[in-house]
N, CA and C atoms as an extended XYZ file, in Angstrom:
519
Properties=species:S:1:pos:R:3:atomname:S:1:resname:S:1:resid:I:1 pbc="F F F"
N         0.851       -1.182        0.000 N   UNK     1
C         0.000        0.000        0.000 CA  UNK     1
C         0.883        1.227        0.000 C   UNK     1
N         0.751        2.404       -0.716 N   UNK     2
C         1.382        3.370       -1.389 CA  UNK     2
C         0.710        4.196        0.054 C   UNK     2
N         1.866        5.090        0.191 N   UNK     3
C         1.554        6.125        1.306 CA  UNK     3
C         0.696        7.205        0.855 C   UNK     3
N        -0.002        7.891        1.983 N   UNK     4
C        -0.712        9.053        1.158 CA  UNK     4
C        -0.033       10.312        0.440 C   UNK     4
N        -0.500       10.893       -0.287 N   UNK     5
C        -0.101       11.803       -0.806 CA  UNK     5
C         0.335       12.680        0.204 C   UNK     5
N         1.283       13.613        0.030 N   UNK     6
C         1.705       14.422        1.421 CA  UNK     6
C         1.296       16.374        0.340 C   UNK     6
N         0.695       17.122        0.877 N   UNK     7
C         0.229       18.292        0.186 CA  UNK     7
C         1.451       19.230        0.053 C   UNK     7
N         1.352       20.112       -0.670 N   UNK     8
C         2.873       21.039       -0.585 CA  UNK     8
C         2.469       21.950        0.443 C   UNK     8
N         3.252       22.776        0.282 N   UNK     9
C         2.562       24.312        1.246 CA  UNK     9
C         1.351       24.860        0.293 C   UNK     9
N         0.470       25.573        0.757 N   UNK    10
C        -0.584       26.020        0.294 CA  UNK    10
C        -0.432       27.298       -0.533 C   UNK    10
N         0.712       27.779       -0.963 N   UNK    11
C         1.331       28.359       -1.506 CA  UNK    11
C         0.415       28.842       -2.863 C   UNK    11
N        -0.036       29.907       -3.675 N   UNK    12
C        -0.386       29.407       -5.229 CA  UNK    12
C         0.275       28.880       -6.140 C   UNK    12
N         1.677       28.589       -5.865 N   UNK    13
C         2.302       27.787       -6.641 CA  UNK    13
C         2.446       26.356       -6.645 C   UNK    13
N         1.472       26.010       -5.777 N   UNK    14
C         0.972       24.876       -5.451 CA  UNK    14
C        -0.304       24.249       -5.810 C   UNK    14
N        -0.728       25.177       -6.651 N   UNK    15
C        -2.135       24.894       -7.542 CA  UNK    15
C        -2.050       24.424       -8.644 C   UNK    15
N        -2.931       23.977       -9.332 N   UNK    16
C        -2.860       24.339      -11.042 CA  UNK    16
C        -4.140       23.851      -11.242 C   UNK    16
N        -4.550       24.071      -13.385 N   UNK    17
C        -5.721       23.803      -13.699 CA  UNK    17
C        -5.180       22.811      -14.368 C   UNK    17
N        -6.168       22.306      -14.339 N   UNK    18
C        -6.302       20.835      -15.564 CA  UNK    18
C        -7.558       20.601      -16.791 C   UNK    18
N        -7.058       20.917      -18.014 N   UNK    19
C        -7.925       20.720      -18.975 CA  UNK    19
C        -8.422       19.670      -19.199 C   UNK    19
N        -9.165       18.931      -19.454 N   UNK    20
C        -9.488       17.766      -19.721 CA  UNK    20
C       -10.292       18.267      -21.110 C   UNK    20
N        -9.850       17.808      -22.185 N   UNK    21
C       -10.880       17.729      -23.841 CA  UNK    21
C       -10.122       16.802      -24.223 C   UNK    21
N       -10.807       15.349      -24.477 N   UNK    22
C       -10.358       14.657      -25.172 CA  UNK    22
C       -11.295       14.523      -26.378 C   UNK    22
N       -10.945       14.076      -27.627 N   UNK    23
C       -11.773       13.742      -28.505 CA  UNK    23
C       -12.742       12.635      -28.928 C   UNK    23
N       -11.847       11.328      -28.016 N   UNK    24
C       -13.430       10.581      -27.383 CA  UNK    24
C       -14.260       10.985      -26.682 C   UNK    24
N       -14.690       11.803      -25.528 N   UNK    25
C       -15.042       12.338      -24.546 CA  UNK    25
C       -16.602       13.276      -25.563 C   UNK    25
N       -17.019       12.461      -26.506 N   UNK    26
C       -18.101       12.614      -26.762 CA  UNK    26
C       -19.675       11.926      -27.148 C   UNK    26
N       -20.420       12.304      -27.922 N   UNK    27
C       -21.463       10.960      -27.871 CA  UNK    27
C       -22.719       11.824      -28.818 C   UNK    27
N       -23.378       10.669      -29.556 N   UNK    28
C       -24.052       11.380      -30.323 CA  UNK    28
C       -25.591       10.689      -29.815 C   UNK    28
N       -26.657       11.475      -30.014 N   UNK    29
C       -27.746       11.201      -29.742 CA  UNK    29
C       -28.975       12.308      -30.258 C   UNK    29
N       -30.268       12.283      -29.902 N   UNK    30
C       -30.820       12.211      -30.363 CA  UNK    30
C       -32.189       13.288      -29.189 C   UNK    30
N       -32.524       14.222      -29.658 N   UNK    31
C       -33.545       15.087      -28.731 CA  UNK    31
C       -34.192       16.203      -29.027 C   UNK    31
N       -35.170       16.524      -28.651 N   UNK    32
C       -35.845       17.548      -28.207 CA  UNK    32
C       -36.338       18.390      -27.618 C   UNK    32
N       -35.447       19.917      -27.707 N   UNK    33
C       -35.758       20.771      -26.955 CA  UNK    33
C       -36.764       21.740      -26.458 C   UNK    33
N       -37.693       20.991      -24.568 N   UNK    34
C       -39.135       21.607      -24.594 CA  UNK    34
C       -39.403       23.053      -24.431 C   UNK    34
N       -40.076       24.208      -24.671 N   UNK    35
C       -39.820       25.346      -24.642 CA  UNK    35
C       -41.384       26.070      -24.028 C   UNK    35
N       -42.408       25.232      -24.316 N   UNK    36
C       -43.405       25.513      -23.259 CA  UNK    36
C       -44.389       23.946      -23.083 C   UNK    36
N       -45.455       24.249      -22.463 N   UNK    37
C       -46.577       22.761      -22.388 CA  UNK    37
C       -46.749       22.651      -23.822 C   UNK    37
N       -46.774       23.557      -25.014 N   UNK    38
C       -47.364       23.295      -26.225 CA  UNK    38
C       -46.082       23.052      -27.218 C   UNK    38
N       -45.075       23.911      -27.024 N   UNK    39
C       -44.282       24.150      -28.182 CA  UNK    39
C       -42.639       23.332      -28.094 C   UNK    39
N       -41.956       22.344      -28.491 N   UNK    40
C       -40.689       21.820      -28.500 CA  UNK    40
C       -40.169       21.843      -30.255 C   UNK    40
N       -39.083       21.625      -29.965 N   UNK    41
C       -38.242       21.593      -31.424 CA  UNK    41
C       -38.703       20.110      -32.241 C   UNK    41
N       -38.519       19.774      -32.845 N   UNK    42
C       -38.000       18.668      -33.783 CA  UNK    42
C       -37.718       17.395      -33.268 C   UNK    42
N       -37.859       16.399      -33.019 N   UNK    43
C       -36.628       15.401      -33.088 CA  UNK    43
C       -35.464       15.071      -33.745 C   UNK    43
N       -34.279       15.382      -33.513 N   UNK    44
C       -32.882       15.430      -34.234 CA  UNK    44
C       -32.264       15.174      -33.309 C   UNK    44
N       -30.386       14.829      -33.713 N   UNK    45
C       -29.669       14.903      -33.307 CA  UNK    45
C       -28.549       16.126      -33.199 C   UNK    45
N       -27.621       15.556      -31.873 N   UNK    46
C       -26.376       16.204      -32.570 CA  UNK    46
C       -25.306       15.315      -32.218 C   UNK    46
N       -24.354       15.512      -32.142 N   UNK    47
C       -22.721       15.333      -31.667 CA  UNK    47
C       -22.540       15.947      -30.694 C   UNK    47
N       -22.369       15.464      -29.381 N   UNK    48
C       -22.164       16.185      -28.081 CA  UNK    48
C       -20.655       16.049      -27.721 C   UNK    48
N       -19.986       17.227      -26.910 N   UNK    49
C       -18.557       16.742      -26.790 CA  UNK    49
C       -18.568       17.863      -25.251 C   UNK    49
N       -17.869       16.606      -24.210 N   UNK    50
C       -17.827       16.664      -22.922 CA  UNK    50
C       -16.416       17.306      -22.622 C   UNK    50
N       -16.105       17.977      -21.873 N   UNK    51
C       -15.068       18.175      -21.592 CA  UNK    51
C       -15.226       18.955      -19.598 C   UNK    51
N       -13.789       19.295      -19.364 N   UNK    52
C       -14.160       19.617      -17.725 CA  UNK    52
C       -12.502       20.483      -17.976 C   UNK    52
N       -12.392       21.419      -16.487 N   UNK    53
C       -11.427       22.563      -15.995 CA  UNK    53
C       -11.717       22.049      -14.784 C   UNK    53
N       -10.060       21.450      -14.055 N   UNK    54
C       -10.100       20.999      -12.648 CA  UNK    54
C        -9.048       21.665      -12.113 C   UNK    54
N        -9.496       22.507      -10.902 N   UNK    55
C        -8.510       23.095      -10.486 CA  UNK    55
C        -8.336       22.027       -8.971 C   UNK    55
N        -6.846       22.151       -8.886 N   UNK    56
C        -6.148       21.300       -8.271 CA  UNK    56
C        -4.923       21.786       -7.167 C   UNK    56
N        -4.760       20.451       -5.847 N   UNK    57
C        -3.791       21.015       -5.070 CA  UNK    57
C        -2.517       20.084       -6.143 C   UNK    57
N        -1.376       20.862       -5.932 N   UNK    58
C         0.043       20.085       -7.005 CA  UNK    58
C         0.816       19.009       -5.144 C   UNK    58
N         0.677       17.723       -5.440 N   UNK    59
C         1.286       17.215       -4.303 CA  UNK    59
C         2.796       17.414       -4.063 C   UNK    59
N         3.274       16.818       -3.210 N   UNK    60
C         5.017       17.493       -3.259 CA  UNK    60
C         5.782       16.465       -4.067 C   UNK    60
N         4.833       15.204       -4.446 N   UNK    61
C         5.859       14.469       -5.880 CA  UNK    61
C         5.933       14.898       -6.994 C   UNK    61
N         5.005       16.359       -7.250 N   UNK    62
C         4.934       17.367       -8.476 CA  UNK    62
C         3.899       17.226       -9.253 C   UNK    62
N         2.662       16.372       -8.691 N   UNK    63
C         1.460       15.646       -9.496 CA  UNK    63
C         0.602       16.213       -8.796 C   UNK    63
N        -0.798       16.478      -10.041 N   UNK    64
C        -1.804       16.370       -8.756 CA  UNK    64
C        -3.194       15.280       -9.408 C   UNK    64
N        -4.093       14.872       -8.767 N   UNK    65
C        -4.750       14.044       -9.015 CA  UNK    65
C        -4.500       13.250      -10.380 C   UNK    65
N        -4.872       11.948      -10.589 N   UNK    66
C        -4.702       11.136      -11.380 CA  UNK    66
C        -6.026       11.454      -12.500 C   UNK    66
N        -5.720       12.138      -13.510 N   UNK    67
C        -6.346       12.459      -14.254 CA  UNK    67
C        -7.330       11.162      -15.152 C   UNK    67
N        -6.774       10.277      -15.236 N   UNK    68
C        -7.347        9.157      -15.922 CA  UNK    68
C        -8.866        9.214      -15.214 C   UNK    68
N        -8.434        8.843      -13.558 N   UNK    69
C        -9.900        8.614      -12.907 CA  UNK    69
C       -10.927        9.368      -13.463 C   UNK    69
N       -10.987       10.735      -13.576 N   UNK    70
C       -12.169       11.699      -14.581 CA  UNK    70
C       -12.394       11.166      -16.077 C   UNK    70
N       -10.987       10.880      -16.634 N   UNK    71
C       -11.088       10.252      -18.022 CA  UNK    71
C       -12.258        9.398      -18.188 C   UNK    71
N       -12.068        8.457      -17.223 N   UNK    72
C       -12.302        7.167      -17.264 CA  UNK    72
C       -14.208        7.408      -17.314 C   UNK    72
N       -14.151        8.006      -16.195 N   UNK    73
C       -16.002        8.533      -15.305 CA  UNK    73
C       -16.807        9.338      -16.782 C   UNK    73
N       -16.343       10.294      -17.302 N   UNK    74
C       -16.724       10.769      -18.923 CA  UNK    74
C       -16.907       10.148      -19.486 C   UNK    74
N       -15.427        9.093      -20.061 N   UNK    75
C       -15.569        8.026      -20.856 CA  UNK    75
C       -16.941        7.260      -21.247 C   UNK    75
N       -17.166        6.619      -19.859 N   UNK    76
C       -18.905        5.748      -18.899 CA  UNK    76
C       -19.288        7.063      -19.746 C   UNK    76
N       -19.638        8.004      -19.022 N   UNK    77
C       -20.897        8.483      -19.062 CA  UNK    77
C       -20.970        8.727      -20.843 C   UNK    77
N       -20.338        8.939      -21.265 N   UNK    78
C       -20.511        9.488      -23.006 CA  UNK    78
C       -20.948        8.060      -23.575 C   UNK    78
N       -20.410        6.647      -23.278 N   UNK    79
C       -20.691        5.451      -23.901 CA  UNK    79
C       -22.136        5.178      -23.840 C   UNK    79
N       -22.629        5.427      -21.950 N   UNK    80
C       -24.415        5.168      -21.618 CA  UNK    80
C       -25.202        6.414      -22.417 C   UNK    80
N       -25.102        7.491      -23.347 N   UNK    81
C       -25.593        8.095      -23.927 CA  UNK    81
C       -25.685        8.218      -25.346 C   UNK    81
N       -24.443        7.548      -25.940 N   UNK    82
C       -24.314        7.238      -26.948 CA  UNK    82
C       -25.296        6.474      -27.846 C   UNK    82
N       -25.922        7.211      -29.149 N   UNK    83
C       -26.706        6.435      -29.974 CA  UNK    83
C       -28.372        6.344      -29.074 C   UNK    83
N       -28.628        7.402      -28.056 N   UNK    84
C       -29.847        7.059      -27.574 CA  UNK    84
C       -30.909        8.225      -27.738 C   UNK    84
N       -31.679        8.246      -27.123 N   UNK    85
C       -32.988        9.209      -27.477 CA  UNK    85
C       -32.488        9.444      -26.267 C   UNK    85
N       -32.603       10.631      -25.769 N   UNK    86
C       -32.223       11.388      -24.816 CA  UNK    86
C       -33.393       12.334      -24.227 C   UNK    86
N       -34.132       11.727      -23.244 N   UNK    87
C       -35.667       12.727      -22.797 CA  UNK    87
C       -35.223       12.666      -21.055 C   UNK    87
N       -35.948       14.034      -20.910 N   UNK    88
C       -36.083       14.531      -19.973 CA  UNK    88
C       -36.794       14.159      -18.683 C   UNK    88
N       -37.037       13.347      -17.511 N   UNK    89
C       -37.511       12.567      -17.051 CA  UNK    89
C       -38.283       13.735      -15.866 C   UNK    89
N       -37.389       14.874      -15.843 N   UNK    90
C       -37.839       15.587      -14.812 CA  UNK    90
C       -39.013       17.178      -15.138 C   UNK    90
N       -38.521       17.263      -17.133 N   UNK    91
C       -39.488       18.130      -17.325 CA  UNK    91
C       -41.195       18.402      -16.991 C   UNK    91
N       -41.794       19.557      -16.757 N   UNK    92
C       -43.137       19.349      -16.282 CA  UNK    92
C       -43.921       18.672      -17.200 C   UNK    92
N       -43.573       18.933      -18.348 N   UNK    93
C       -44.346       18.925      -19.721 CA  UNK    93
C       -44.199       17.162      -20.471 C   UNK    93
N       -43.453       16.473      -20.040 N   UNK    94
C       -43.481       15.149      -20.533 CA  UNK    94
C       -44.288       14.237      -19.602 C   UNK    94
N       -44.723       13.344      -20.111 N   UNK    95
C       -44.964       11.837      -19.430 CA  UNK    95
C       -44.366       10.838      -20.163 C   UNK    95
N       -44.114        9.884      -19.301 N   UNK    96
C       -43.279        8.295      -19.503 CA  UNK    96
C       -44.241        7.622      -19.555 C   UNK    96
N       -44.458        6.559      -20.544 N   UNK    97
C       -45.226        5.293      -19.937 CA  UNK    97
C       -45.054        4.082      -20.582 C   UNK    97
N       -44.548        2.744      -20.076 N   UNK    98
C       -43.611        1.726      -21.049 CA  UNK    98
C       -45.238        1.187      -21.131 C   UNK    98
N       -45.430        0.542      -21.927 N   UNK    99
C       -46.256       -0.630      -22.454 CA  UNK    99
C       -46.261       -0.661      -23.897 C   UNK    99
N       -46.924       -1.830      -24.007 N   UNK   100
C       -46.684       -2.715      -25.456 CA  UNK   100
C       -45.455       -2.849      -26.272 C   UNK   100
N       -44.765       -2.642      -25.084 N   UNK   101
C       -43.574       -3.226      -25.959 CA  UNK   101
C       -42.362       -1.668      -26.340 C   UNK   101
N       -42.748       -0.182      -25.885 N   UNK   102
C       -42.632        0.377      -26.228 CA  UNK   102
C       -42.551        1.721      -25.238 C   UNK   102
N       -41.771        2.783      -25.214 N   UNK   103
C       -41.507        3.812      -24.274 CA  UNK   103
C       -42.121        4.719      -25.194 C   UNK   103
N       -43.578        5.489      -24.138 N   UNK   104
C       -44.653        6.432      -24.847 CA  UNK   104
C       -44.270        7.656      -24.451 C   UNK   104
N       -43.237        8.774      -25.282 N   UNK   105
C       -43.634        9.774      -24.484 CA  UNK   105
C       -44.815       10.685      -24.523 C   UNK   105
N       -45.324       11.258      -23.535 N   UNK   106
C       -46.270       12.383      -23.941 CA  UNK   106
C       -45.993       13.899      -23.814 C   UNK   106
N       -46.305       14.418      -24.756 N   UNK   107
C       -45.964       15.700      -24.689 CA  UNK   107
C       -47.419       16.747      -25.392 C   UNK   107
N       -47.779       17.505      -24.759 N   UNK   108
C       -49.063       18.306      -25.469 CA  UNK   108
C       -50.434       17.391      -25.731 C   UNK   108
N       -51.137       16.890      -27.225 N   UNK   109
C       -51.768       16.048      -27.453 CA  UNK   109
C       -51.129       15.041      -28.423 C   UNK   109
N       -49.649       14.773      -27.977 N   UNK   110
C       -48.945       13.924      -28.417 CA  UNK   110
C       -48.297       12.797      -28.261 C   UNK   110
N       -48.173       11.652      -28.558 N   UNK   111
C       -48.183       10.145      -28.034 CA  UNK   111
C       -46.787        9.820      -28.892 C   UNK   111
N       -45.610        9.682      -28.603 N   UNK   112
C       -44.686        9.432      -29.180 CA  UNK   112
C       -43.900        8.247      -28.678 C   UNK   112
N       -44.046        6.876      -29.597 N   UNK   113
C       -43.774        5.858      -29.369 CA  UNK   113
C       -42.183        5.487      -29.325 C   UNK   113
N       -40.945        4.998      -29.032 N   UNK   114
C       -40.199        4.601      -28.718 CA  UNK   114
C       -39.628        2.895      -28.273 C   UNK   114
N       -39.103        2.448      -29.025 N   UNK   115
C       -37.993        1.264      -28.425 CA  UNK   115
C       -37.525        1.600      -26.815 C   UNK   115
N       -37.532        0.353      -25.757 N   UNK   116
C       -36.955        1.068      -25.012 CA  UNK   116
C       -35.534        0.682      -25.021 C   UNK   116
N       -34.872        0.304      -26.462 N   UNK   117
C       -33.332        0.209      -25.694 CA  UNK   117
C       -33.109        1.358      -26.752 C   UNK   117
N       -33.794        2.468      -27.286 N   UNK   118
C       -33.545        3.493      -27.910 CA  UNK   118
C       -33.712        4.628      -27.253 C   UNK   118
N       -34.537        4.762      -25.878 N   UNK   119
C       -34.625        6.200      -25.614 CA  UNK   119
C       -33.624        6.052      -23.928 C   UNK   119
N       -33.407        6.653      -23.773 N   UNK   120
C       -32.732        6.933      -21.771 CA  UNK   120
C       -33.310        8.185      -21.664 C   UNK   120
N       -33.935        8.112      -20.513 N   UNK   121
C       -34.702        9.014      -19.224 CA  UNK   121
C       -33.591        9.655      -18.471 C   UNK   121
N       -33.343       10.748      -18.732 N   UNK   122
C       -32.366       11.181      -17.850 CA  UNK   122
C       -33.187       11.890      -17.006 C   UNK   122
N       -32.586       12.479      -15.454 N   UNK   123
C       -33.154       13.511      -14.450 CA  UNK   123
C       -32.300       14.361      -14.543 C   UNK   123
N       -33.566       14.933      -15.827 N   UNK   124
C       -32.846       17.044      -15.651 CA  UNK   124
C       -34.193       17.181      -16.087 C   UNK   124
N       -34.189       18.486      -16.518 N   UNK   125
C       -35.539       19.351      -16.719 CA  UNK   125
C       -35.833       19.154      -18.169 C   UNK   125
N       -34.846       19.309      -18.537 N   UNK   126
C       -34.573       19.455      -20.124 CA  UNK   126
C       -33.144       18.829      -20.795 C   UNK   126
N       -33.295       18.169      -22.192 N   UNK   127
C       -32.238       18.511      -22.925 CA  UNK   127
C       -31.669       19.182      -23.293 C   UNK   127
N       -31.051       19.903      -22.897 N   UNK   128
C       -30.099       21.421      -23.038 CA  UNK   128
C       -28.704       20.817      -22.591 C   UNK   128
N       -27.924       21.769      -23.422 N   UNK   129
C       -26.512       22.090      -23.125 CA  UNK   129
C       -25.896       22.174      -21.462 C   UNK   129
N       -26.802       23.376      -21.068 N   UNK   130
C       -26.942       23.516      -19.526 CA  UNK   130
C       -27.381       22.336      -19.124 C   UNK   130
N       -28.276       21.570      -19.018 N   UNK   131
C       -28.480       20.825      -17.836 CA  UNK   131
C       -27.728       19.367      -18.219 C   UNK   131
N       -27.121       19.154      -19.789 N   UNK   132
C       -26.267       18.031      -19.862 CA  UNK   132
C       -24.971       18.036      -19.121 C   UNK   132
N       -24.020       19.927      -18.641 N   UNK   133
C       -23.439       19.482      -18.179 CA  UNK   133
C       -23.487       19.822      -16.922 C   UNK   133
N       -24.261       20.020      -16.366 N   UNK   134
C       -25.031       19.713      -14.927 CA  UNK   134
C       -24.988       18.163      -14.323 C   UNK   134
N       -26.000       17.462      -15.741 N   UNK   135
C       -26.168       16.146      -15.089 CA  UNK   135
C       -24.613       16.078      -15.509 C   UNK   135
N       -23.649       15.368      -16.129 N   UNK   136
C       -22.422       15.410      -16.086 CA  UNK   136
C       -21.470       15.408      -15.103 C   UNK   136
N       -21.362       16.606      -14.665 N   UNK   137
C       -20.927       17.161      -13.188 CA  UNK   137
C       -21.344       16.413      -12.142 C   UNK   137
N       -22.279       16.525      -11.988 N   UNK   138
C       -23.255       15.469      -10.989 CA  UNK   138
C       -22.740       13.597      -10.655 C   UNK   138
N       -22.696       13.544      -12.193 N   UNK   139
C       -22.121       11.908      -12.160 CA  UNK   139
C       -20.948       11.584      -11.926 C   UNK   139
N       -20.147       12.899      -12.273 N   UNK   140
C       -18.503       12.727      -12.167 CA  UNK   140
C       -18.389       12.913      -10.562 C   UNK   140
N       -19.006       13.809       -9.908 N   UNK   141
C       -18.570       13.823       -8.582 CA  UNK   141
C       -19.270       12.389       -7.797 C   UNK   141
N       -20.502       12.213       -8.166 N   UNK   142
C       -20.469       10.819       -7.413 CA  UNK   142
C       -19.518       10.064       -7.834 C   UNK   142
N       -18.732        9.405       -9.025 N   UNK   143
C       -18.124        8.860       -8.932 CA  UNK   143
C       -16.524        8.941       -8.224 C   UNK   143
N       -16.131       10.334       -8.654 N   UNK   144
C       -14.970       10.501       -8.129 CA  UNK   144
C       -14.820       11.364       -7.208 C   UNK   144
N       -13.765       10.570       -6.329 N   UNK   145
C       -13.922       11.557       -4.968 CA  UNK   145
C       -12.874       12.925       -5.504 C   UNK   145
N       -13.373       13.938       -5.161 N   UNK   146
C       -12.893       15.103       -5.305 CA  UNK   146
C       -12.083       15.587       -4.394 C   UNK   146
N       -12.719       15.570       -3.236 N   UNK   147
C       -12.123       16.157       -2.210 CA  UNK   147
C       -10.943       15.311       -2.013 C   UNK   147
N       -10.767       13.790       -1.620 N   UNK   148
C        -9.660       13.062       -1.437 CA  UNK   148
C        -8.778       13.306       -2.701 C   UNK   148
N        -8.862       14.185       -3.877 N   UNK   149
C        -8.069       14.161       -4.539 CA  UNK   149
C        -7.211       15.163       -4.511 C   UNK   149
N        -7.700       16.357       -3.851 N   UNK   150
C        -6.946       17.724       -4.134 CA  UNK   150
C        -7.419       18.880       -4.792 C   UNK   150
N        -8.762       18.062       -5.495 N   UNK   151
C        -9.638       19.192       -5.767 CA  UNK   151
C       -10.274       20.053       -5.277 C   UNK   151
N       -10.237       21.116       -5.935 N   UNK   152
C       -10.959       22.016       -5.249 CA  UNK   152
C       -11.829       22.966       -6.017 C   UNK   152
N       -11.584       22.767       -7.639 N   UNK   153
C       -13.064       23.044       -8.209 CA  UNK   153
C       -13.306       22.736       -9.461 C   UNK   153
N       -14.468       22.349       -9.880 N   UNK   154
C       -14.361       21.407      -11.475 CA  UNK   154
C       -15.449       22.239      -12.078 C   UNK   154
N       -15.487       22.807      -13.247 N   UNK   155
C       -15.938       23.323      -14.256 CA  UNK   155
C       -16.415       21.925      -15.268 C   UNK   155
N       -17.592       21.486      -15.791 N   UNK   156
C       -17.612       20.633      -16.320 CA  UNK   156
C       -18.795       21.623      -17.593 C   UNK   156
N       -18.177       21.061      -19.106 N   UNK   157
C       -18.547       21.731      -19.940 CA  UNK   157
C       -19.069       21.164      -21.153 C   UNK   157
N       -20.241       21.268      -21.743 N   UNK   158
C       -21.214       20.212      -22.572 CA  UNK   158
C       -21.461       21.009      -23.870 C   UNK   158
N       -21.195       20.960      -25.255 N   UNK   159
C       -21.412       21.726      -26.428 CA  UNK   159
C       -22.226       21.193      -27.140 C   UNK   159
N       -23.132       20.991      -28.240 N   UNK   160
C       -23.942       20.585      -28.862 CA  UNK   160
C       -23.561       20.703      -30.449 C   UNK   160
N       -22.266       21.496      -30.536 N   UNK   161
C       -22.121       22.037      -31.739 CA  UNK   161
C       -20.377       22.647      -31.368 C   UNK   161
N       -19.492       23.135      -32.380 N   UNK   162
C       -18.497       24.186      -32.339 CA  UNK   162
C       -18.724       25.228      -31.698 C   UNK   162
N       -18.292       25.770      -31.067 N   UNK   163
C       -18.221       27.109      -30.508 CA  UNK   163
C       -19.012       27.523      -29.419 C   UNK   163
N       -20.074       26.551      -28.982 N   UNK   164
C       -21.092       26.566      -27.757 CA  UNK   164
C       -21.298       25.973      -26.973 C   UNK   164
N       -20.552       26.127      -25.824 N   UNK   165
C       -21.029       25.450      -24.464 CA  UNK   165
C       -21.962       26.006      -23.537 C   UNK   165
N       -21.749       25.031      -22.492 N   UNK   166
C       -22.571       25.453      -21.180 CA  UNK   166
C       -21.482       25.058      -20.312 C   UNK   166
N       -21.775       25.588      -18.894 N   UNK   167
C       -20.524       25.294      -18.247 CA  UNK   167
C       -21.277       24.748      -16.789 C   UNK   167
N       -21.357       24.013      -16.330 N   UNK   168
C       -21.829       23.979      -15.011 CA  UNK   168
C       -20.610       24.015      -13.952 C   UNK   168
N       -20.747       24.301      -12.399 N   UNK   169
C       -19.534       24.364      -11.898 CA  UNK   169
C       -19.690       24.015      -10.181 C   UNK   169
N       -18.690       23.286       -9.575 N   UNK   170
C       -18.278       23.153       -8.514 CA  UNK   170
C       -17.295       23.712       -7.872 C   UNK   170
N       -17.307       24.001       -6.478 N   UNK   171
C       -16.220       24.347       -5.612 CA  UNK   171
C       -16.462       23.469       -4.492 C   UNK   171
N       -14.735       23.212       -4.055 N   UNK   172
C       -15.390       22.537       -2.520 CA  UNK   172
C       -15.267       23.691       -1.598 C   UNK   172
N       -16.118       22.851       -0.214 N   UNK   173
C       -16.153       23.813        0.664 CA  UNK   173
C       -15.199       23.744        1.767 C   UNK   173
């Protein structure tokens, strides 16, 4: 068993950020954005690409957290989204309902049938940029411990397209 990490002085030269954009670190799928009880976009896709800003303590072996572990937690999460219908489980405006063989959503006076190994229910409000990298954020910190790492604040960032993100963000306390 490897000793614990020992911290430097608290110095700011004892910080740093960490980019994380990899070019796997994305996933394509499939949604619609709701905008009132009556009115949503289309069904389409896009190409989503995940990325995160971790600011960090630098330990006194000159490292700071093992970056893979986040790799790895993205990785998951971009694979379970990949290729799926992507609905909103928490919006006011939808209903769920599996039968015959089939995931119904409802929306307005609309009955929209579904495979269920084609759609995933996520808990956010909406498919948006914002709340993908919300939920994101969310999954990465349950999985990885932050605090035992040296972290101390993660920016996690979700685009739908070139040039447009959303940024959701943590600090510890």
């Amino acid at each position: 068993m490897s000793e614990p990490k020992q911290p430097a002085t608290d110095s700011a030269a004892n910080f740093t950020t960490i980019i994380i954009e990899k070019e796997y670190l994305h996933f394509g799928a499939a949604h619609f954005t709701v905008f009132s009880r009556d009115n949503r976009e289309d069904l389409h896709g896009h190409n989503f690409y995940i990325a995160c800003e971790v600011d960090a303590r630098i330990f006194e072996d000159g490292l700071a957290f093992d970056y893979n572990d986040i790799k790895k937690v993205l990785a998951q999460l971009c694979e379970k989204l990949d290729e799926k219908v992507l609905m909103a489980s928490e919006s006011p405006y939808l209903s769920f309902d599996e039968r015959d063989g089939y995931v119904w959503v409802g929306f307005a006076d609309e009955q929209i049938p579904f495979l269920p190994r084609d759609v995933l229910l996520l808990p956010i409000r909406n498919v948006t940029v914002e709340e993908l990298a919300r939920w994101f954020l969310a999954q990465t910190l349950a999985e990885f411990d932050a605090t035992a790492a040296g972290v101390t604040a993660l920016r996690m960032r979700a685009s739908s397209g070139p040039g447009q993100w959303a940024q959701a963000n943590w600090e510890a306390k």
